[in-house]
N, CA, C, O and CB atoms as a CASP TS submission, in Angstrom:
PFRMAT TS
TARGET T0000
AUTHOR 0000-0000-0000
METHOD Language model
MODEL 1
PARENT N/A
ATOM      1  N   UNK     1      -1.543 121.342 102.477  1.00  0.00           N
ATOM      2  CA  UNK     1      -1.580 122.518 103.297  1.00  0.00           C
ATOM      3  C   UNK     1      -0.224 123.218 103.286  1.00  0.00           C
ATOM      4  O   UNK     1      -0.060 124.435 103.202  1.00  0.00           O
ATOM      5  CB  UNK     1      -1.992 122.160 104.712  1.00  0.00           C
ATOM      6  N   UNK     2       0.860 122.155 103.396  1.00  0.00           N
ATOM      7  CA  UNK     2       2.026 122.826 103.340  1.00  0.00           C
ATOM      8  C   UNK     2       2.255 124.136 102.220  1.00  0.00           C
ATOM      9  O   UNK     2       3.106 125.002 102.426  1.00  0.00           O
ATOM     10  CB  UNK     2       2.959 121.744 103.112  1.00  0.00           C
ATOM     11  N   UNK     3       1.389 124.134 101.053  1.00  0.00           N
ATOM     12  CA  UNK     3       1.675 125.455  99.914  1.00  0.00           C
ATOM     13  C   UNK     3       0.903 126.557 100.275  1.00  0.00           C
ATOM     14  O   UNK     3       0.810 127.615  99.653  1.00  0.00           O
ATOM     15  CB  UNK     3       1.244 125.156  98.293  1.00  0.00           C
ATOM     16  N   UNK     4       0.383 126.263 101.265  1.00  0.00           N
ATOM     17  CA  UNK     4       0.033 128.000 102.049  1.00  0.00           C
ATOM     18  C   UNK     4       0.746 128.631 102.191  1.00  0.00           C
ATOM     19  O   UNK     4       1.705 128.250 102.864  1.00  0.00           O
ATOM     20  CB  UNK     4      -0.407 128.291 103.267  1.00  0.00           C
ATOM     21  N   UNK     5       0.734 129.857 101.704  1.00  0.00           N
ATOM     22  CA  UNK     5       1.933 131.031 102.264  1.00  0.00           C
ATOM     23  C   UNK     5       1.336 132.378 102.582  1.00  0.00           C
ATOM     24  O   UNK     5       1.996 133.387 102.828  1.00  0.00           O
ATOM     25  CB  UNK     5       3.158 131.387 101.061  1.00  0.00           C
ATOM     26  N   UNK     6       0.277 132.311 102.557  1.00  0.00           N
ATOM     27  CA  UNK     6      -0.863 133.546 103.241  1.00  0.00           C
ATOM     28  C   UNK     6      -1.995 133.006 103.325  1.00  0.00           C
ATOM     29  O   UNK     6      -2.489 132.109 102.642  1.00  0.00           O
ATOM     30  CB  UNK     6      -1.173 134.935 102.412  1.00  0.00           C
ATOM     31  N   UNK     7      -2.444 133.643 104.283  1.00  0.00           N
ATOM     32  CA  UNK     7      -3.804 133.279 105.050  1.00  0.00           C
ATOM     33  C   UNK     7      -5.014 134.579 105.451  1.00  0.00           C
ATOM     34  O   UNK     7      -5.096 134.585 106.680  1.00  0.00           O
ATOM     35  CB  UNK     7      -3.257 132.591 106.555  1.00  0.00           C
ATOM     36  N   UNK     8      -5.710 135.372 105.008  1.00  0.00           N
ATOM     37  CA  UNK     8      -6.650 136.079 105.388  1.00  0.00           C
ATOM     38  C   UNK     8      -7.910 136.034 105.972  1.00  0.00           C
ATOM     39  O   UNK     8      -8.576 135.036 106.246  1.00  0.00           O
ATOM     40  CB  UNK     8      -6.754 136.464 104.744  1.00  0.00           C
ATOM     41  N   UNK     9      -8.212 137.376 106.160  1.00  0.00           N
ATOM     42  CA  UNK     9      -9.191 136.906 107.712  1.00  0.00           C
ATOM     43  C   UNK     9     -10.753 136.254 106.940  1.00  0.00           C
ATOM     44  O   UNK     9     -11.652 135.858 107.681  1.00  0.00           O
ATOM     45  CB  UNK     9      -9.703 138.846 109.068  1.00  0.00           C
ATOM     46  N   UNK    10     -10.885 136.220 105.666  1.00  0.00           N
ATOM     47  CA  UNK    10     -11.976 135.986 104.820  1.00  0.00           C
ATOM     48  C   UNK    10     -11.957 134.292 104.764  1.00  0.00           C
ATOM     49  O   UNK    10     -12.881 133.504 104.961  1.00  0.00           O
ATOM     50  CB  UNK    10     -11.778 136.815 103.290  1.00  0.00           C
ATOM     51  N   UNK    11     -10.217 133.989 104.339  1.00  0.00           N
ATOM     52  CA  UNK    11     -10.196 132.528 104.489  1.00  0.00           C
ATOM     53  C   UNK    11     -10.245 131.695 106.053  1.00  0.00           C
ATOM     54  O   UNK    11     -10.890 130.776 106.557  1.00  0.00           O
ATOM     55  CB  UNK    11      -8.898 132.172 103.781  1.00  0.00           C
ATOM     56  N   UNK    12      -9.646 132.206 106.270  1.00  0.00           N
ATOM     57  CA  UNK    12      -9.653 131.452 108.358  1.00  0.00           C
ATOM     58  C   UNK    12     -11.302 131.471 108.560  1.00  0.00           C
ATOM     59  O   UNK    12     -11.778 130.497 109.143  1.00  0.00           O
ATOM     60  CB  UNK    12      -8.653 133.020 110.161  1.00  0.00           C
ATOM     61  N   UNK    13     -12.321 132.656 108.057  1.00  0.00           N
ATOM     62  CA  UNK    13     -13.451 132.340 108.384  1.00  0.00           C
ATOM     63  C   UNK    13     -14.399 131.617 107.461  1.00  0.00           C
ATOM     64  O   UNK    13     -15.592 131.475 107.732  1.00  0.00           O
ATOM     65  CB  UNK    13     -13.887 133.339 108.767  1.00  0.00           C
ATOM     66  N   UNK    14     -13.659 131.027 106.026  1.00  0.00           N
ATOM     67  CA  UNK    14     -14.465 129.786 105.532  1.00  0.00           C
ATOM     68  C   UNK    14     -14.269 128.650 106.445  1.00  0.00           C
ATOM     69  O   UNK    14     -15.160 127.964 106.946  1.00  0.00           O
ATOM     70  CB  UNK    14     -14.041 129.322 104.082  1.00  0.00           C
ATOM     71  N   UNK    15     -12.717 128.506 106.639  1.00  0.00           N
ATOM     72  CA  UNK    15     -12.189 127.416 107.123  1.00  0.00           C
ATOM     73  C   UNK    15     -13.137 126.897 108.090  1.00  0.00           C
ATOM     74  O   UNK    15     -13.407 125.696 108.092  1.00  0.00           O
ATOM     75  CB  UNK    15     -10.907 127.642 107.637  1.00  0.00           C
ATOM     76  N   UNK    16     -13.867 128.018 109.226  1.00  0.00           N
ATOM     77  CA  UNK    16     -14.243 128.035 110.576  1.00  0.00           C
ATOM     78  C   UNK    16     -15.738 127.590 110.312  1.00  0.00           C
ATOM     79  O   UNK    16     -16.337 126.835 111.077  1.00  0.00           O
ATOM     80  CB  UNK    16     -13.996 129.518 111.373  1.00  0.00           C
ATOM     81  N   UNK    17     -16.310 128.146 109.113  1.00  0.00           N
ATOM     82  CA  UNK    17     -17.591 127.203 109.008  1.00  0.00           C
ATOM     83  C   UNK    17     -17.558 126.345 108.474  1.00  0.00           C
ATOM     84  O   UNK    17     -18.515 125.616 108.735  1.00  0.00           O
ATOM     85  CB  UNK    17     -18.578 127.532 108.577  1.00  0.00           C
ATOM     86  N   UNK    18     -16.653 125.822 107.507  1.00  0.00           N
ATOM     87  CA  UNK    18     -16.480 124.342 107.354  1.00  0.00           C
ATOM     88  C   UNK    18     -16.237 123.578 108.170  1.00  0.00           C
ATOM     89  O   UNK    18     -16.206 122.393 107.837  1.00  0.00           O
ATOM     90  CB  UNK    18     -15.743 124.018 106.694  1.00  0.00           C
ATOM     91  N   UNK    19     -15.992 123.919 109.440  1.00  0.00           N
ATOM     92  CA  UNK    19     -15.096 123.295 110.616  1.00  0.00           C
ATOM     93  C   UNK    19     -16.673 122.833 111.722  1.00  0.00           C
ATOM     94  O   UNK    19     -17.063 121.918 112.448  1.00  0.00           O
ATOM     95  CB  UNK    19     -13.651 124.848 111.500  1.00  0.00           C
ATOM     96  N   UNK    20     -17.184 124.352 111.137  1.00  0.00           N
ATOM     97  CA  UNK    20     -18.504 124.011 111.974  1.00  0.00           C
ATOM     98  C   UNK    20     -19.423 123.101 111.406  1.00  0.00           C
ATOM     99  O   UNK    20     -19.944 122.390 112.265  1.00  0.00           O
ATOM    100  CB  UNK    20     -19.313 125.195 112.239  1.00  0.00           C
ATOM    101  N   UNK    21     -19.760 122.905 110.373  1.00  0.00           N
ATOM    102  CA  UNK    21     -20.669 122.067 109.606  1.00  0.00           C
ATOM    103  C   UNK    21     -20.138 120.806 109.619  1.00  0.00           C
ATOM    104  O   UNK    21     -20.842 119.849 109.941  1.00  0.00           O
ATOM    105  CB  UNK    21     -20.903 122.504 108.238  1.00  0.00           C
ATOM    106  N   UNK    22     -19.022 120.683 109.320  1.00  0.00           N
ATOM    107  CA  UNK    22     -18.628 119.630 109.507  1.00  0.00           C
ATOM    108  C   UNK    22     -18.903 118.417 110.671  1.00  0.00           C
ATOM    109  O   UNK    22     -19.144 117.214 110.567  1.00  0.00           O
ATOM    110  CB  UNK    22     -17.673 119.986 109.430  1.00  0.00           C
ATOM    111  N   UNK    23     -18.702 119.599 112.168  1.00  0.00           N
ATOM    112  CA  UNK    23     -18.823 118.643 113.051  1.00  0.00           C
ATOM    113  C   UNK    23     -20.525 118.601 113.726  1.00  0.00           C
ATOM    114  O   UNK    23     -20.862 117.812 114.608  1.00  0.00           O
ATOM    115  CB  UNK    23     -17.619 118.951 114.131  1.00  0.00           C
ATOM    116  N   UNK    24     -21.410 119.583 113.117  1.00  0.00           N
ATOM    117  CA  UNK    24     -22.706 119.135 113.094  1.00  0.00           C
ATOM    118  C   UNK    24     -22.810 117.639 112.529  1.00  0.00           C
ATOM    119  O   UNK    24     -23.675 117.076 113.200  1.00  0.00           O
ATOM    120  CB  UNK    24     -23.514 120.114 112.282  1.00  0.00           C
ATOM    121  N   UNK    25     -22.339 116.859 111.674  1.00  0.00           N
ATOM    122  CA  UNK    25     -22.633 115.685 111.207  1.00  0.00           C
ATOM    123  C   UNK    25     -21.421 114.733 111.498  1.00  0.00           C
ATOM    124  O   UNK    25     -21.137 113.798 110.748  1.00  0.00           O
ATOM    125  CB  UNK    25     -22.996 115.813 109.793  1.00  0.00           C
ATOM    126  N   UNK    26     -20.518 115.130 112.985  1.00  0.00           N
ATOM    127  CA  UNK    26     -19.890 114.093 113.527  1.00  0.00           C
ATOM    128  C   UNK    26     -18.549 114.445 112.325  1.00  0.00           C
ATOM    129  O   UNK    26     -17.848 113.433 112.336  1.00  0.00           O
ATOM    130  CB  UNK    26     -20.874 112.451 113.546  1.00  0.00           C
ATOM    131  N   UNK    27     -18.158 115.119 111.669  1.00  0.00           N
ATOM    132  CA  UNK    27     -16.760 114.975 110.912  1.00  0.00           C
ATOM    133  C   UNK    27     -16.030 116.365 111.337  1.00  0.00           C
ATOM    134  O   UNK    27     -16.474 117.316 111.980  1.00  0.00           O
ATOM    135  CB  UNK    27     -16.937 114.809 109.060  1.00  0.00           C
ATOM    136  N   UNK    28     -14.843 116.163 110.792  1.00  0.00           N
ATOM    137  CA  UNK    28     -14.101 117.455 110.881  1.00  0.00           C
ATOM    138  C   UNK    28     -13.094 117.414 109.848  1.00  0.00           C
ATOM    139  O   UNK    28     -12.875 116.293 109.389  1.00  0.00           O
ATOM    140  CB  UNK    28     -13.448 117.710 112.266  1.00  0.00           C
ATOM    141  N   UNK    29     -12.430 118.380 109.375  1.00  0.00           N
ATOM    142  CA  UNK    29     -10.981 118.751 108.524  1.00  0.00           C
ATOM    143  C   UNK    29     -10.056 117.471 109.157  1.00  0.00           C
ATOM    144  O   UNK    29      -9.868 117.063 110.303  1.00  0.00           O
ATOM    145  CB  UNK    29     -10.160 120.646 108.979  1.00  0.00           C
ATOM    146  N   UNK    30      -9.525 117.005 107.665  1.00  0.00           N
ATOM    147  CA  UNK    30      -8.086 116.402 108.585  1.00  0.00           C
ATOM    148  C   UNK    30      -6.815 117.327 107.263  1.00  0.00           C
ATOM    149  O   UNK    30      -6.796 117.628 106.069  1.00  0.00           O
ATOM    150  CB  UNK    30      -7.925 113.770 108.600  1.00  0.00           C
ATOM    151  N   UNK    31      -6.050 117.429 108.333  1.00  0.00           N
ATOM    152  CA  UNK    31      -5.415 118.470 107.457  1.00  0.00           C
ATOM    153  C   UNK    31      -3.915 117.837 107.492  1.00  0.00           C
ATOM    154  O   UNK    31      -3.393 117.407 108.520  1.00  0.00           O
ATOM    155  CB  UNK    31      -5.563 120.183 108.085  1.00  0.00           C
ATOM    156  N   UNK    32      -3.214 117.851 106.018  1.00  0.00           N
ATOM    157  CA  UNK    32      -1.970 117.433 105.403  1.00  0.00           C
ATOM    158  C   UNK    32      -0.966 118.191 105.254  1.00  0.00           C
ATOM    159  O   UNK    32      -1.061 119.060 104.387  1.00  0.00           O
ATOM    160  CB  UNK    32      -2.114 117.038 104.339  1.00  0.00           C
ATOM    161  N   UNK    33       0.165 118.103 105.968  1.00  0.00           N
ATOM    162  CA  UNK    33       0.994 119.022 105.845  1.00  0.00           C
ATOM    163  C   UNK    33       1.143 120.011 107.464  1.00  0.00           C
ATOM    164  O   UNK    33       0.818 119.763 108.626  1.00  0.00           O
ATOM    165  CB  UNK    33       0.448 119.803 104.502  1.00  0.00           C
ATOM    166  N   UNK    34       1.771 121.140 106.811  1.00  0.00           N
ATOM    167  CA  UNK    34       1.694 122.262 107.597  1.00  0.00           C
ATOM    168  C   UNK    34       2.081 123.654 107.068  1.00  0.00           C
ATOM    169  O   UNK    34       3.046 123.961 106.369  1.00  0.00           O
ATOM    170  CB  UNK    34       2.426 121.994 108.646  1.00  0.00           C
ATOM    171  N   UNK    35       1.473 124.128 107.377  1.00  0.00           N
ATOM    172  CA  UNK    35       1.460 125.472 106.696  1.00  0.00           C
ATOM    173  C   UNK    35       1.643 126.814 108.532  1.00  0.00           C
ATOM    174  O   UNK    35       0.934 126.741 109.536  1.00  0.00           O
ATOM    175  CB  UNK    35      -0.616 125.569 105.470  1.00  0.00           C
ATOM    176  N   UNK    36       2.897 127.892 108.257  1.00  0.00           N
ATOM    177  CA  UNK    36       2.920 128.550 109.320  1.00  0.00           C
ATOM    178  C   UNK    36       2.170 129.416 109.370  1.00  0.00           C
ATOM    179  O   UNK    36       1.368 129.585 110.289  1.00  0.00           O
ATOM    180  CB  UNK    36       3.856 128.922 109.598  1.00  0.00           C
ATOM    181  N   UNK    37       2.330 130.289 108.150  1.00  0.00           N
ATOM    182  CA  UNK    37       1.061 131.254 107.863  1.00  0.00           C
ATOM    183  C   UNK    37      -0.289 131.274 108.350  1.00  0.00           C
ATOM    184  O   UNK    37      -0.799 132.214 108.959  1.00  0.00           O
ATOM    185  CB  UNK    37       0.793 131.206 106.692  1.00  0.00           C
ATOM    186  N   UNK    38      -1.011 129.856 107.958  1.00  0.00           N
ATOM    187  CA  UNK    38      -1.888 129.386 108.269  1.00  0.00           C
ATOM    188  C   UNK    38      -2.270 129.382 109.456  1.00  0.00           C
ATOM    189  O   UNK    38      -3.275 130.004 109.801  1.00  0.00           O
ATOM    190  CB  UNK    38      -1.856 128.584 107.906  1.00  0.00           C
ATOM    191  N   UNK    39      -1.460 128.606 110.376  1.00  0.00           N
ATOM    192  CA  UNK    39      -1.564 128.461 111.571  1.00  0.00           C
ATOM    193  C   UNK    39      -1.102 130.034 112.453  1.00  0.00           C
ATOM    194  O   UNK    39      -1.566 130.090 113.592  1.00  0.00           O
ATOM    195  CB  UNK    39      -0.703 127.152 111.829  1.00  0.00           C
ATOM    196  N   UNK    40      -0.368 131.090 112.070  1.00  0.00           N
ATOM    197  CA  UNK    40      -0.216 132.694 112.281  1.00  0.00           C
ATOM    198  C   UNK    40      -1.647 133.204 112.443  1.00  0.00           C
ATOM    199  O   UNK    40      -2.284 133.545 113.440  1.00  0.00           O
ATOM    200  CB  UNK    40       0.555 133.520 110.932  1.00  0.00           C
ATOM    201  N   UNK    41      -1.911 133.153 111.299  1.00  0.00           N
ATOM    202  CA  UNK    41      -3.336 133.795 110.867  1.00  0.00           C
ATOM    203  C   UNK    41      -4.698 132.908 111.827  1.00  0.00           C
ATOM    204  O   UNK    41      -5.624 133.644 112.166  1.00  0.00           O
ATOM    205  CB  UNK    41      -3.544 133.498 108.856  1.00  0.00           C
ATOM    206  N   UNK    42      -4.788 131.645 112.173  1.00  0.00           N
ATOM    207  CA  UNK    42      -5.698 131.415 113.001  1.00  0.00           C
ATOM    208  C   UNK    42      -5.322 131.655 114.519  1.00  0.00           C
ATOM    209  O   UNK    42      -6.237 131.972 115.278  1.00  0.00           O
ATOM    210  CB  UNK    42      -6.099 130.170 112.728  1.00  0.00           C
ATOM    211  N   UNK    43      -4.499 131.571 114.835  1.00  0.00           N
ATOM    212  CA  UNK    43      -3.725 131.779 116.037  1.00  0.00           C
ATOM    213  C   UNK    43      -3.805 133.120 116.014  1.00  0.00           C
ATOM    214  O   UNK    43      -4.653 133.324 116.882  1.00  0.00           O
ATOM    215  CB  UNK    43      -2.299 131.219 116.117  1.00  0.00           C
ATOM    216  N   UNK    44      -3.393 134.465 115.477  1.00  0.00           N
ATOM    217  CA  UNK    44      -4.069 135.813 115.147  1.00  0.00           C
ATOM    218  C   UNK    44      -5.894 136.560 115.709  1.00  0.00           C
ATOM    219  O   UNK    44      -6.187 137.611 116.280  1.00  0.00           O
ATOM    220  CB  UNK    44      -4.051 135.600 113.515  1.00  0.00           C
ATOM    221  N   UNK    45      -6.862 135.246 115.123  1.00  0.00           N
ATOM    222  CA  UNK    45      -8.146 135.496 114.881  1.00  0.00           C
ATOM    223  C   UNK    45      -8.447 134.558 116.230  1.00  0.00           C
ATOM    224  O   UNK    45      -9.633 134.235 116.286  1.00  0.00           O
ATOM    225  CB  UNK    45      -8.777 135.092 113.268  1.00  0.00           C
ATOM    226  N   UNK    46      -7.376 133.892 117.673  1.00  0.00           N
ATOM    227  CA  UNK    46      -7.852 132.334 118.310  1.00  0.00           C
ATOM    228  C   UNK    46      -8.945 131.572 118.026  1.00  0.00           C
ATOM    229  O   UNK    46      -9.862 131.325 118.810  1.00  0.00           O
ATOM    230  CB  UNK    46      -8.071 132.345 119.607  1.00  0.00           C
ATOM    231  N   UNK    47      -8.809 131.086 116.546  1.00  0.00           N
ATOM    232  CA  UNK    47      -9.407 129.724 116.406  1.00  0.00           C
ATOM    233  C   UNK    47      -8.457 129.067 115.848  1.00  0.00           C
ATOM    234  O   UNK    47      -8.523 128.911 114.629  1.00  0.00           O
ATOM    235  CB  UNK    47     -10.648 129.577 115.645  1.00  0.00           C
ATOM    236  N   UNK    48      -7.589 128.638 116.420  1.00  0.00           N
ATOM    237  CA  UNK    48      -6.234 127.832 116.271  1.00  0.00           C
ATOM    238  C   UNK    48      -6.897 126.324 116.974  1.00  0.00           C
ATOM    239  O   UNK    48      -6.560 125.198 116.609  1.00  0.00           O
ATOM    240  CB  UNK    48      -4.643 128.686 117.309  1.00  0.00           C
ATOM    241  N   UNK    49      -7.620 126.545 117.746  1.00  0.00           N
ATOM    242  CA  UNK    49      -7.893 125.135 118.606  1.00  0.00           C
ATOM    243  C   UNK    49      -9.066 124.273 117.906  1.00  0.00           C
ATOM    244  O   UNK    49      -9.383 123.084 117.878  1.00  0.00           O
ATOM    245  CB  UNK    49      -8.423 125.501 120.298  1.00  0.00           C
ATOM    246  N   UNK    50      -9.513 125.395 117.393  1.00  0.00           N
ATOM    247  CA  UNK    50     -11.145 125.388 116.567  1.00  0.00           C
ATOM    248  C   UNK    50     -11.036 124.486 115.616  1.00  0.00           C
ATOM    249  O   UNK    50     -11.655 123.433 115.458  1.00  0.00           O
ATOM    250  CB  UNK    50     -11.700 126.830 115.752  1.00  0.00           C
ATOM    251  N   UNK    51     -10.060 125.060 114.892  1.00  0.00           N
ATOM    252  CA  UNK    51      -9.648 124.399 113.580  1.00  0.00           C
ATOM    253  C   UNK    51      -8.750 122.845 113.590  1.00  0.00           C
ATOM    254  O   UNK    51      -8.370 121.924 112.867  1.00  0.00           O
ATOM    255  CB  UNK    51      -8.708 125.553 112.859  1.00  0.00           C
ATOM    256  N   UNK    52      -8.753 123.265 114.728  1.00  0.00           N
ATOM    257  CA  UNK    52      -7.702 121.795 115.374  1.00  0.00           C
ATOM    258  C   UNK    52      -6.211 122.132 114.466  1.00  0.00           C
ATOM    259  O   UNK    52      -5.698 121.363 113.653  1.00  0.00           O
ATOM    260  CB  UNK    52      -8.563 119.660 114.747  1.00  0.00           C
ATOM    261  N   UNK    53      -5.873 123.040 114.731  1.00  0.00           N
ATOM    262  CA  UNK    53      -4.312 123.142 114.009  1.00  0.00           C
ATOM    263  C   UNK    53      -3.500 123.083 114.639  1.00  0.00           C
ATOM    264  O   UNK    53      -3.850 123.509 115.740  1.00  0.00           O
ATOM    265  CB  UNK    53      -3.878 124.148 113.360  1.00  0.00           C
ATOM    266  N   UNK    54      -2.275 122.717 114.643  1.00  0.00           N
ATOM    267  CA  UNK    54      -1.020 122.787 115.605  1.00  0.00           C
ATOM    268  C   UNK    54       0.103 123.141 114.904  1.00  0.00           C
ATOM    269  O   UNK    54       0.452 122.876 113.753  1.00  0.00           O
ATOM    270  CB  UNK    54      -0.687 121.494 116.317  1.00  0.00           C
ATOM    271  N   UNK    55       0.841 124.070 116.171  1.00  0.00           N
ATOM    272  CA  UNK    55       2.334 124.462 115.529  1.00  0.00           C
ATOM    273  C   UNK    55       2.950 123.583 114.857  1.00  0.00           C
ATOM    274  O   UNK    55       3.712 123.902 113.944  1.00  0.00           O
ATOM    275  CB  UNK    55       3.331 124.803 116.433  1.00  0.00           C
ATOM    276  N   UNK    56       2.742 122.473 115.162  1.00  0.00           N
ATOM    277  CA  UNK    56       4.005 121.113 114.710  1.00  0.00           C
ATOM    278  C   UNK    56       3.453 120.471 113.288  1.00  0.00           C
ATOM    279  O   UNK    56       4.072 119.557 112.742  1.00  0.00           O
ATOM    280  CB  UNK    56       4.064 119.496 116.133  1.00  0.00           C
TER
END
């Protein structure tokens, strides 16, 4: 995740149904790294919590 360096509103909303499907069958994203952009751009659109991302 850390080689994110832009984030658009097309990607934050794959992310968000993968996020959703996912936890229809009990799973979710585990995500490596950190990326700021990333976390800008969902924090931007508030599904920052959704996605389970954090500043840190």
């Amino acid at each position: 995740m850390s080689s994110v360096t832009r984030a658009d509103t097309a990607s934050i909303q794959l992310l968000c149904s993968l996020q959703k499907n996912l936890a229809e069958t009990q799973h979710q994203i585990t995500w490596h790294g950190k990326s700021d952009a990333l976390f800008a751009a969902a924090k931007t659109l508030g599904v920052q919590d959704f996605l389970a991302l954090s500043e840190q």
